[in-house]
C-alpha positions as CSV (number, residue, x, y, z in Angstrom):
1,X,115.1,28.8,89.2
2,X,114.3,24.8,88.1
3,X,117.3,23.1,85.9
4,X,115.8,21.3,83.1
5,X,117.0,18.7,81.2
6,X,116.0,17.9,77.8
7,X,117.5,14.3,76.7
8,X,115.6,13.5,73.7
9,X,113.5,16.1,71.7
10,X,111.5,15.6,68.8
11,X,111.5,17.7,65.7
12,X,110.2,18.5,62.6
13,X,111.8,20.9,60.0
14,X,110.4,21.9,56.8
15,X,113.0,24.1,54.4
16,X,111.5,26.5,52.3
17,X,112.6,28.3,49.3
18,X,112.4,32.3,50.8
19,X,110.5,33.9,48.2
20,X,108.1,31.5,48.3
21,X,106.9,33.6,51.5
22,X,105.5,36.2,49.2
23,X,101.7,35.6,48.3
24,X,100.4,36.5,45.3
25,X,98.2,39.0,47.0
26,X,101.3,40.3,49.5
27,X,103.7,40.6,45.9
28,X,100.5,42.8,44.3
29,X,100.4,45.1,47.3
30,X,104.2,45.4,47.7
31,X,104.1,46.3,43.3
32,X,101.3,48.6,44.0
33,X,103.2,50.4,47.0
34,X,106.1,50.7,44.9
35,X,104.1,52.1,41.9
36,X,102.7,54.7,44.2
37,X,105.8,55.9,45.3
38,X,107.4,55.9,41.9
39,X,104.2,58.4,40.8
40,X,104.8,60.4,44.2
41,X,108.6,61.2,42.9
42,X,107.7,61.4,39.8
43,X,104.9,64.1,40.7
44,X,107.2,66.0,42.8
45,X,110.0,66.3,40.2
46,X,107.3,67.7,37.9
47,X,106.1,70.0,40.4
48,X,109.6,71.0,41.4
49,X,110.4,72.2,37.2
50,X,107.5,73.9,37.7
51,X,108.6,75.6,40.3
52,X,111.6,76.5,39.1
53,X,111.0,77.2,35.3
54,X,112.0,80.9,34.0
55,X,108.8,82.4,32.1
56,X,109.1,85.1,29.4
57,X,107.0,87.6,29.0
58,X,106.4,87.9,32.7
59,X,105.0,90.6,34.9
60,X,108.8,92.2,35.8
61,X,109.1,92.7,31.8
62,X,112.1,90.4,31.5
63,X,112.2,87.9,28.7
64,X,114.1,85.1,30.9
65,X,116.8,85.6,28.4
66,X,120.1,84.7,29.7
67,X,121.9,87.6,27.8
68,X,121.7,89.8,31.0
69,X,119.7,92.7,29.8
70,X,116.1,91.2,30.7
71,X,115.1,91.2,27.2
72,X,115.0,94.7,27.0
């Protein structure tokens, strides 16, 4: 292994604010990812009332009443 010695280095720094990092066009595909997911939840929330929604009226003859005789 070589030891090296550095005595004098040049250097040049430039300080940058760190949200100027984000392009316009990387910002628009990060809002557009984020808008897809928010549709995706939103979908699956909608999907899981469905789901999960009591019908009247339905083929076992109950009402989906909640007075415990099945509407009968």
């Amino acid at each position: 292994m070589a030891d090296v010695r550095i005595r004098e280095a040049a250097v040049s720094m430039r300080v940058v604010d760190g949200e100027s990092l984000l392009t316009p066009v990387l910002l628009e595909r990060i809002v557009d990812a984020v808008q897809a997911a928010l549709a995706a939840q939103q979908e699956a929330a909608q999907a899981r009332r469905r789901d999960t929604r009591l019908s009247g009226g339905g083929a076992c003859g109950c009402s989906g009443g909640s007075d415990g005789e099945g509407g009968r």
